[in-house]
Every structure is written in C-alpha cells, then in structure tokens.
TIRO-728582 format. One line per field, with one value per residue: residue number from 1; residue in one letter; y negated, z, x of N, C-alpha, C, O in turn. Coordinates in steps of 0.001 Angstrom, whole numbers, always signed. Each point is the difference from the previous one (the first is absolute). Layout:
N
num <- NUM/...
residuo <- a/...
n_yy <- Y/...
n_zz <- Z/...
n_xx <- X/...
ca_yy <- Y/...
ca_zz <- Z/...
ca_xx <- X/...
c_yy <- Y/...
c_zz <- Z/...
c_xx <- X/...
o_yy <- Y/...
o_zz <- Z/...
o_xx <- X/...
END
This chain:
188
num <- 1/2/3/4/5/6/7/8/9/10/11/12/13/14/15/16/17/18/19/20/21/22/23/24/25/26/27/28/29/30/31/32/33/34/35/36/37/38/39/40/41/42/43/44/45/46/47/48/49/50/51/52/53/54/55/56/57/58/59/60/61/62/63/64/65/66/67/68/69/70/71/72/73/74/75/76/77/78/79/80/81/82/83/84/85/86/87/88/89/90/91/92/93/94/95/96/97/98/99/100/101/102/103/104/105/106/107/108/109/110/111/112/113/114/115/116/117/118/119/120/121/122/123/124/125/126/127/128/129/130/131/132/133/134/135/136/137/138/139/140/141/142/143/144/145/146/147/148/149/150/151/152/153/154/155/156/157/158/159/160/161/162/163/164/165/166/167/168/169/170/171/172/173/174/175/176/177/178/179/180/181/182/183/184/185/186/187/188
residuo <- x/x/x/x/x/x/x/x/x/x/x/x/x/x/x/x/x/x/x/x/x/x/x/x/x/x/x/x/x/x/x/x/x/x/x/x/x/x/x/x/x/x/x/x/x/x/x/x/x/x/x/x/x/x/x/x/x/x/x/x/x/x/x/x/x/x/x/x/x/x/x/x/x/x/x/x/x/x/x/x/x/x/x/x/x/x/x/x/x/x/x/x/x/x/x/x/x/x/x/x/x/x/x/x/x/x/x/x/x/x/x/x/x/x/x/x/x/x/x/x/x/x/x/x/x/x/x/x/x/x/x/x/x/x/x/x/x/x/x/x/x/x/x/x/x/x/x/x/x/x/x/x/x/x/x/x/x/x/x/x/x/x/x/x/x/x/x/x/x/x/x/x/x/x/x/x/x/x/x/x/x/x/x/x/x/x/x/x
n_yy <- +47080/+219/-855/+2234/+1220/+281/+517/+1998/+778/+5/+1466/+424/+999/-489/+2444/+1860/-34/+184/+1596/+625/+121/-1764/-1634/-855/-1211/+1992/-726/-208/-2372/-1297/+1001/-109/-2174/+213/+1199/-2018/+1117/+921/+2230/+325/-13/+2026/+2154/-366/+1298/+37/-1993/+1847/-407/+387/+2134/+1484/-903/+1320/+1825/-102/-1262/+1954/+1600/-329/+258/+2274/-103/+39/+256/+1422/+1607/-187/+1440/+2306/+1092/+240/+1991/+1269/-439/-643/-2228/-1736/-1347/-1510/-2157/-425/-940/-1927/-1665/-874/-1560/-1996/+7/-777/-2020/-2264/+252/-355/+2037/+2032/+393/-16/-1158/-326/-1728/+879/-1258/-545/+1102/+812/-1889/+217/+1479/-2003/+2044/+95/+1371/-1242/-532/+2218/+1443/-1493/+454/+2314/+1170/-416/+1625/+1375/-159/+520/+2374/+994/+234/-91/+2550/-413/+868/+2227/+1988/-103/+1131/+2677/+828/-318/+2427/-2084/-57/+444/-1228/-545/-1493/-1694/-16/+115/-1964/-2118/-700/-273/-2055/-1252/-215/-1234/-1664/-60/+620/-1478/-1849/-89/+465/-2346/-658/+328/-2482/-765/+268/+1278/+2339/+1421/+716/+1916/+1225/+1512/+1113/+2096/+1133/-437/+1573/+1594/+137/-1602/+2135/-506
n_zz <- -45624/+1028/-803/-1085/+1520/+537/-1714/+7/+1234/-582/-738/+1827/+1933/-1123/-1126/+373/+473/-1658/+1386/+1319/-805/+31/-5/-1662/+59/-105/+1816/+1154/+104/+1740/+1752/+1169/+671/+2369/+1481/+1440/+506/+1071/+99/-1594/-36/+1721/-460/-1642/+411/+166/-2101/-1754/+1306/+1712/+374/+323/+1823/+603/+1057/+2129/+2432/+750/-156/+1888/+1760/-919/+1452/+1924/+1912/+673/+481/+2268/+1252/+280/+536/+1642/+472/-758/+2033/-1296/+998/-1327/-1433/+1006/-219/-2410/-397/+1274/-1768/-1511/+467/+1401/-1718/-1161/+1721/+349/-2639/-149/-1924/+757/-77/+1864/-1748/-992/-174/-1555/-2174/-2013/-1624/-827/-1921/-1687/-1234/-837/+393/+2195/-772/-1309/+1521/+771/+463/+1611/+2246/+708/+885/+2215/+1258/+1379/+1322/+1665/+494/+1142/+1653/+1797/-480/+1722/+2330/-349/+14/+2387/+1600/-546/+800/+1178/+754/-38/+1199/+1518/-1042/-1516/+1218/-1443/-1354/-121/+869/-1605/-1944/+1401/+886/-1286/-905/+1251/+331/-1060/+1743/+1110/-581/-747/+1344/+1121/-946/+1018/+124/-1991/+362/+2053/-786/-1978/+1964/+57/-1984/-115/+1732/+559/-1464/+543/+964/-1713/+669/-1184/-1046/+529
n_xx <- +10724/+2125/+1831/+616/+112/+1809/+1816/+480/+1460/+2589/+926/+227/+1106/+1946/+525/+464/+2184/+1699/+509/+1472/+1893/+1055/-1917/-350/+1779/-1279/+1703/-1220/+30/+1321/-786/-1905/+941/+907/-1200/-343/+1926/-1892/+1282/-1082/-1977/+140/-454/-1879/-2094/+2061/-208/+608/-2960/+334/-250/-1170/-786/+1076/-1131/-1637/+519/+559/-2148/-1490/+1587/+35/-1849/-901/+351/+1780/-2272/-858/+761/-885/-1747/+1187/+188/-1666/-359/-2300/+499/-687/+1244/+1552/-751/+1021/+2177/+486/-1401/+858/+1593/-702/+1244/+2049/+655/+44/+456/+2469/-378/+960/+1898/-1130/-1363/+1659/+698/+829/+1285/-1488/-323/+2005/+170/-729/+587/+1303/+484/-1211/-835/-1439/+1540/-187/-2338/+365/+419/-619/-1445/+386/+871/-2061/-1295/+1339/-648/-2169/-582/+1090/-674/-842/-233/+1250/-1658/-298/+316/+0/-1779/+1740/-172/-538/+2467/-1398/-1210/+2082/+926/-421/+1560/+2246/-1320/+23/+1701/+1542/+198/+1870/+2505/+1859/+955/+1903/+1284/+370/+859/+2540/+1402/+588/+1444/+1827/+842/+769/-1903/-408/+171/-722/-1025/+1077/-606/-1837/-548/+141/-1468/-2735/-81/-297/+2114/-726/-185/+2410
ca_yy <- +120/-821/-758/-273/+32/-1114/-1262/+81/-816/-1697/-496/+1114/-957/-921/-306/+160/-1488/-937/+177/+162/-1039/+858/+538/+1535/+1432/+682/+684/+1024/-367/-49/+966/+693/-682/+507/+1580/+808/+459/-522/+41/-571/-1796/-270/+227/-867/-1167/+501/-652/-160/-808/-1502/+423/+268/-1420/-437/+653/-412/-1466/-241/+202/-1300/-1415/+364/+199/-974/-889/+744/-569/-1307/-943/+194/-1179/-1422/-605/+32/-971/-1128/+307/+460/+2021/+894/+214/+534/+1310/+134/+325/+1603/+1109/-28/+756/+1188/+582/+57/-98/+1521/+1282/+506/-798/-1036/-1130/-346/+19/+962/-993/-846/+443/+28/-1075/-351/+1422/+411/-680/-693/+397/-86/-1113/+97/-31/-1197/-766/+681/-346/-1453/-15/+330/-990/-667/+156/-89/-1700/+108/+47/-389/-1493/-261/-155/-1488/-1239/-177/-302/-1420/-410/-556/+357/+1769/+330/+1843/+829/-269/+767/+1440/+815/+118/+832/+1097/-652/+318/+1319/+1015/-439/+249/+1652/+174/-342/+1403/+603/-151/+241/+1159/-181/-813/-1232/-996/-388/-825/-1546/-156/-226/-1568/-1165/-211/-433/-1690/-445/+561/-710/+927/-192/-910
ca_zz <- +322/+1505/-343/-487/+1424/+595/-1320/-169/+1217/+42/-1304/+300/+1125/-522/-486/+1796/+836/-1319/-379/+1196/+1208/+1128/+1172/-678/-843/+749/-396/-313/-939/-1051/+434/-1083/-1339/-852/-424/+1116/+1078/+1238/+768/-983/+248/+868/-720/-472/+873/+1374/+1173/+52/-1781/-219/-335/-1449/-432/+162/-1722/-1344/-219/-489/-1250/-883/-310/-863/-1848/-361/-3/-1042/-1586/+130/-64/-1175/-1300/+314/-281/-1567/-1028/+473/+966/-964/-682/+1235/+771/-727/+445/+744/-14/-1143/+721/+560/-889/-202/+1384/+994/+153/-869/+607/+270/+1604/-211/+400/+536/+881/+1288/+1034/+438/+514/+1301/+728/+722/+1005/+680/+1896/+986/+624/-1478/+66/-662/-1326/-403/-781/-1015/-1285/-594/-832/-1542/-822/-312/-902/-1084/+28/-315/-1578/-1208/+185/-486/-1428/-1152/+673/-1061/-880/+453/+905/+964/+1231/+277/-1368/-379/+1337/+497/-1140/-59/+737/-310/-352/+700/+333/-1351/-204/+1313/-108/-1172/+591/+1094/-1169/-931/+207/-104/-1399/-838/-770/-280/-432/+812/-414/-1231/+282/+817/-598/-729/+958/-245/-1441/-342/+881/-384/-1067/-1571/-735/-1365
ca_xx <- -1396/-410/+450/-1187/-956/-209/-526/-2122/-441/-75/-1042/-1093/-126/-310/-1313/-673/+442/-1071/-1308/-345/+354/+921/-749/-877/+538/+481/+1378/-768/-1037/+1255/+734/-713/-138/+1250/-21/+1419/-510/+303/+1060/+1131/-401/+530/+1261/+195/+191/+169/-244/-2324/-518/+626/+1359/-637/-429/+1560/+695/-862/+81/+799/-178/-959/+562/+895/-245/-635/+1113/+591/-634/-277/+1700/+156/-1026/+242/+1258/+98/-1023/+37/-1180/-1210/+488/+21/-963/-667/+666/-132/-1312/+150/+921/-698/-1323/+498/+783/-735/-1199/-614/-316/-1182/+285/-838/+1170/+601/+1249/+759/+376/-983/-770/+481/-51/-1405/-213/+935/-527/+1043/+1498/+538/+698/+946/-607/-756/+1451/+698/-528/+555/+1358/-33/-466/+973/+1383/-650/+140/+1567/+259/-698/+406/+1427/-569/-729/+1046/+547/-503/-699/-1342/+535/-582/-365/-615/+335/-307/-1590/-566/+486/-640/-1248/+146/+319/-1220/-1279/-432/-935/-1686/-700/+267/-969/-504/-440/-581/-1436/-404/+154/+492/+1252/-7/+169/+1094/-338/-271/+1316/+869/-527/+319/+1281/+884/+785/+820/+1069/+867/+141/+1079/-306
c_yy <- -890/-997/-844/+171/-1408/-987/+285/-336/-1201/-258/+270/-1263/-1370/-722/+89/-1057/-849/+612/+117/-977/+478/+523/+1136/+836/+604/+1167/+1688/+217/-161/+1280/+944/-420/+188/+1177/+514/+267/-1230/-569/-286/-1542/-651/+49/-835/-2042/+183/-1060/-419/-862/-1262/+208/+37/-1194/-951/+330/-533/-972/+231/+474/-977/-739/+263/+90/-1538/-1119/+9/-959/-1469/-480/-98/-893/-1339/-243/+97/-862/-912/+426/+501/+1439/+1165/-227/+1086/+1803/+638/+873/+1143/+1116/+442/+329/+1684/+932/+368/-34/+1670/+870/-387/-1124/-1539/-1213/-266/-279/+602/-746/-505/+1425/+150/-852/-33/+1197/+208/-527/-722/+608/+877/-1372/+132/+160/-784/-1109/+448/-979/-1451/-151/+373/-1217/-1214/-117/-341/-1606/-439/-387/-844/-1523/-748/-399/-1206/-870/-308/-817/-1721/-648/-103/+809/-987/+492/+918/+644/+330/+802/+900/+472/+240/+1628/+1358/+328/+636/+1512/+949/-436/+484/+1276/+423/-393/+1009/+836/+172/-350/+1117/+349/-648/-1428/-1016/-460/-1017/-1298/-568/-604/-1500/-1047/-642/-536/-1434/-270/+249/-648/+426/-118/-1214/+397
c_zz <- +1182/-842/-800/+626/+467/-504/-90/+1261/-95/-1343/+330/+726/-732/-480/+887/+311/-682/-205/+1195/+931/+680/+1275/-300/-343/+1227/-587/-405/-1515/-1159/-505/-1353/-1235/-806/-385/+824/+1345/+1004/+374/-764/+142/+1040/-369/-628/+709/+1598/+1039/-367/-1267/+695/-969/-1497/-337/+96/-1858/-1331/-342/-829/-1255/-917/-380/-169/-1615/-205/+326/-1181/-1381/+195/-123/-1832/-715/+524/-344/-1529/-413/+560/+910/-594/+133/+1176/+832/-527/+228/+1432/+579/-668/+1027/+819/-146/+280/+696/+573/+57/-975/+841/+696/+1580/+25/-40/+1640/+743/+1087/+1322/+1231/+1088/+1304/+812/+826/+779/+1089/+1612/-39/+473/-1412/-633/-1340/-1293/-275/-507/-1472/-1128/-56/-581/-1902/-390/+149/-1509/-1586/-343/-474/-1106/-512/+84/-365/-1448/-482/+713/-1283/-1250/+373/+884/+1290/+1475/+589/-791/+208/+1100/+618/-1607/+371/+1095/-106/-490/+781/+824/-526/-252/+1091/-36/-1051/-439/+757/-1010/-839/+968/+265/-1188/-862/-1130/-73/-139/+806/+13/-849/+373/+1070/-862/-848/+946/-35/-687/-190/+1281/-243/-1140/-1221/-416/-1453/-1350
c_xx <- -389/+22/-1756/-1096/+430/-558/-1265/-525/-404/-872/-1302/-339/-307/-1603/-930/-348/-958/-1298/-1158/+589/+1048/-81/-948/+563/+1100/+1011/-932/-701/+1346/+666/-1075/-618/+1369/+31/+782/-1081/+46/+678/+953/+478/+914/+1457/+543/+130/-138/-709/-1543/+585/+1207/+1349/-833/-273/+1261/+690/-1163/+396/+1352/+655/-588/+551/+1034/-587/-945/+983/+559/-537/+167/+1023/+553/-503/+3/+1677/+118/-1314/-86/-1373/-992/+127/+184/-1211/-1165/+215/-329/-1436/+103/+350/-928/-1546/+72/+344/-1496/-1886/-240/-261/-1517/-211/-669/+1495/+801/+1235/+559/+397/-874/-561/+613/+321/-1441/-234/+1197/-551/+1001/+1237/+1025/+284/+1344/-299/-614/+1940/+336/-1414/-54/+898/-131/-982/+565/+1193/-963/-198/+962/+118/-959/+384/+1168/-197/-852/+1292/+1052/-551/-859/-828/+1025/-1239/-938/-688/+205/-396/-985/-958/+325/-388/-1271/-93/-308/-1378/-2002/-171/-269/-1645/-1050/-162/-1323/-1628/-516/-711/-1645/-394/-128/+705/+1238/-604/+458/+1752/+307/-708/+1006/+1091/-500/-236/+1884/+708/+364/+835/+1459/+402/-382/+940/-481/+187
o_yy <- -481/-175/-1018/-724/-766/-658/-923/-598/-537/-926/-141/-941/-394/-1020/-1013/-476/-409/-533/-283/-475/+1191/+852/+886/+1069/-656/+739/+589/+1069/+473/+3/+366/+709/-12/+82/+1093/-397/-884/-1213/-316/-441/-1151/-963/-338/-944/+47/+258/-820/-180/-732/-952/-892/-190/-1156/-623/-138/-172/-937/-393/-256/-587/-921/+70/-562/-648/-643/-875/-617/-994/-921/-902/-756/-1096/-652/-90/-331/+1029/+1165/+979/+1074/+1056/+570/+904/+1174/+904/+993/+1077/+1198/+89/+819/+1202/+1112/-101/+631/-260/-912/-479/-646/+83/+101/+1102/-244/+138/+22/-174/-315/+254/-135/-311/+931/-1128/-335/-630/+797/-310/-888/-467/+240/-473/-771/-884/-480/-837/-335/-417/-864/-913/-506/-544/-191/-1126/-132/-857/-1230/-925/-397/-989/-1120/-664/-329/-1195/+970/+249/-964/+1183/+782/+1042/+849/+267/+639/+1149/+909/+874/+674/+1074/+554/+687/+891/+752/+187/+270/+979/+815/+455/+112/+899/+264/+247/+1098/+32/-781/-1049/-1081/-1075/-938/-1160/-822/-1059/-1113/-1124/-731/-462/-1158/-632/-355/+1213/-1018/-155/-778
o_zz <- +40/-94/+189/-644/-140/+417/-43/-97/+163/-5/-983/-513/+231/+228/+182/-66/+423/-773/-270/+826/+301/+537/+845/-221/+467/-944/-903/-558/-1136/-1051/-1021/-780/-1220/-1034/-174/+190/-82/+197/+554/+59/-213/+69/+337/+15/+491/+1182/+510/-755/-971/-515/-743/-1185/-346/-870/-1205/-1216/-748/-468/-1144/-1024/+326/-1087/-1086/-1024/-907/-640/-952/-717/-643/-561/-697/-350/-356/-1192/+851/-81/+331/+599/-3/+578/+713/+226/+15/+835/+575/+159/-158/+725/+526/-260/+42/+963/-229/+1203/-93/+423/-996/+688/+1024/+525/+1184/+1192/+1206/+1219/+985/+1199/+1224/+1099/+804/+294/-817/+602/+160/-1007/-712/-870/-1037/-1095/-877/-777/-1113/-899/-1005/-1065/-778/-599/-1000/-1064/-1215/-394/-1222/-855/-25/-591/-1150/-670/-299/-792/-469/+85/+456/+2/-676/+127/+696/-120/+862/+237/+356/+251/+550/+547/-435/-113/+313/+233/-32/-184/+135/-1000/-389/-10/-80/-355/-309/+11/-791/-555/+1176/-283/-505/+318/+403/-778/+390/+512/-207/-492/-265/+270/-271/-99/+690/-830/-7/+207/-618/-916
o_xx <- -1132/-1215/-665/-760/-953/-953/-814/-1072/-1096/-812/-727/-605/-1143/-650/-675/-1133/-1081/-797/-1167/-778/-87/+709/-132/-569/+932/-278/+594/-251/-49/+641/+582/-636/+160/+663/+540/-1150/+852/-66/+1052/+1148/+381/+763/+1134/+790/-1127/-225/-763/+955/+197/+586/+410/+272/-243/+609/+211/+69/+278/+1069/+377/-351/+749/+574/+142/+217/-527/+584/+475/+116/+503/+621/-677/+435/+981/-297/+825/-671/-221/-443/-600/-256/-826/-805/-369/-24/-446/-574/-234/-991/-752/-58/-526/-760/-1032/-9/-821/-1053/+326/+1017/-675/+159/-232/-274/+243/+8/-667/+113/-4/-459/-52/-394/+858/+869/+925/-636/+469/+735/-619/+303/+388/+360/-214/+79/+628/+455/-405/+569/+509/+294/-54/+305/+66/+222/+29/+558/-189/+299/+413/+668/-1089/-283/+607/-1206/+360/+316/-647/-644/-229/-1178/-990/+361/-621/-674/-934/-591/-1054/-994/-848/-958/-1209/-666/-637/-922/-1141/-1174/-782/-1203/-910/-2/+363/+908/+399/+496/+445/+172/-135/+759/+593/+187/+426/+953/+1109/+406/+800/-837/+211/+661/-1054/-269
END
C-alpha cells in the first residue's frame, strides 16, 4: 500500500507539474490529488517537492526515454520521428490535464538554488536527443545535421506543447512533424 501511495504521488505530481507548473503546484496540492494525507507526502519524500520532482524527472524519462530509444533504435528516422509525435500525443497531450512536459515544466519553475533539477533534466533531454540523433547518424545524415535535427526535434515538440495548449488542440505537433519530415532521410 506505501508502495502504491507513493507511485500516485509521483504520477499525481507529474501531471500537476504539466499542468500547473512546478512553481504552482504545492507538496500539499501533490499530497490530495493523490488521495493521501498531508503528512503522508513527507514520509514518502522527506526532502519536499524537490525530492518528488527528482522522482517525476525520473519516471518521465524512464518511460519516455525508454519509447524514444526504443523507436529510434528499430526504425528509420521518418518512422521514429513519426513515433516519437504519436507517443507524445499520447504521453503528454491525453486525459483530462492541459498538454504538457513534466520535464519542461520543472526546467523552467526550477529557482536558483535547484541546480541539481535543472542538470538532471539536461541530462534527460540530452539522452532524448541522443536517440534520435544516433538514429539518422545511422541512417546517413552526417554531424552536425543529426545534431542539430534531433534537437530541432526535441525543441519543436517542447514548443509545440505549449502550442497545443493555446490552441486547444494536437495540431501544432502534426505541423512539428511535417516541417521535419523533408529534412529526414526516406526510406528507398
């Protein structure tokens, strides 16, 4: 039962984060969107929201990393940049919660003296990059290109997050992916 209280924290906290901001959302506010008490929250995380935003950056990018590394290492760029938007459709623009990135959100809400949750999420859009960029390097697009697309990539869809939302809709994604596309290798 502690086990599962926590995981609804951090799942809880996440969307929060993505939906409100990491500076808006208060260990109080994580604590009763999960169905736990108060005081439960401390127990669990003894050092506050930096300790809960420590476990969000690092659930996100156990499952969104994870898909990205995945669908770049079994396709070709097209196909995985394609995947990538789906996933991202799916992760981060479904439910009831307005679009957006966990990651992102705490990069931009982290103060000044949260140095360590701003390293941690370079490290994660670093690693997202990574994959995609190993994935067209395989596939022919000489550096810096790949390096310089696979950040467009990463880039775009945080951007295009913020987007949906003032829209109201997925499209700014879908014009994320069709800007993209002639820049990416086709298969023959």
């Amino acid at each position: 039962m502690a086990r599962e209280t926590r995981r609804q924290m951090i799942e809880q906290a996440a969307l929060l984060f993505r939906g409100r901001g990491y500076g808006a959302t208060g260990i109080r506010e994580i604590a009763t969107s999960a169905g736990a008490h108060r005081g439960v929250i401390y127990h669990h995380f003894p050092r506050g929201k930096t300790e809960v935003a420590e476990e969000v950056l690092a659930a996100t990018d156990a499952t969104v990393g994870a898909y990205i590394e995945s669908w770049c290492t079994a396709q070709q760029p097209l196909s995985a940049m394609r995947a990538i938007i789906a996933g991202t459709k799916m992760i981060m623009t479904g439910g009831e919660h307005p679009p957006g990135c966990p990651v992102a959100a705490i990069t931009i809400g982290a103060g000044p003296d949260d140095q360590a949750l701003r390293e941690s999420a370079r490290a994660i859009f670093d690693r997202w990059q990574r994959a995609f960029r190993d994935c067209l390097r395989r596939n022919g697009t000489p550096d810096p290109q790949a390096t310089n697309i696979a950040t467009l990539l990463i880039a775009g869809i945080e951007g295009a997050l913020v987007l949906c939302r003032a829209e109201g809709d997925n499209a700014p994604l879908d014009r994320v992916a069709a800007a993209l596309e002639p820049l990416l290798p086709h298969p023959n």
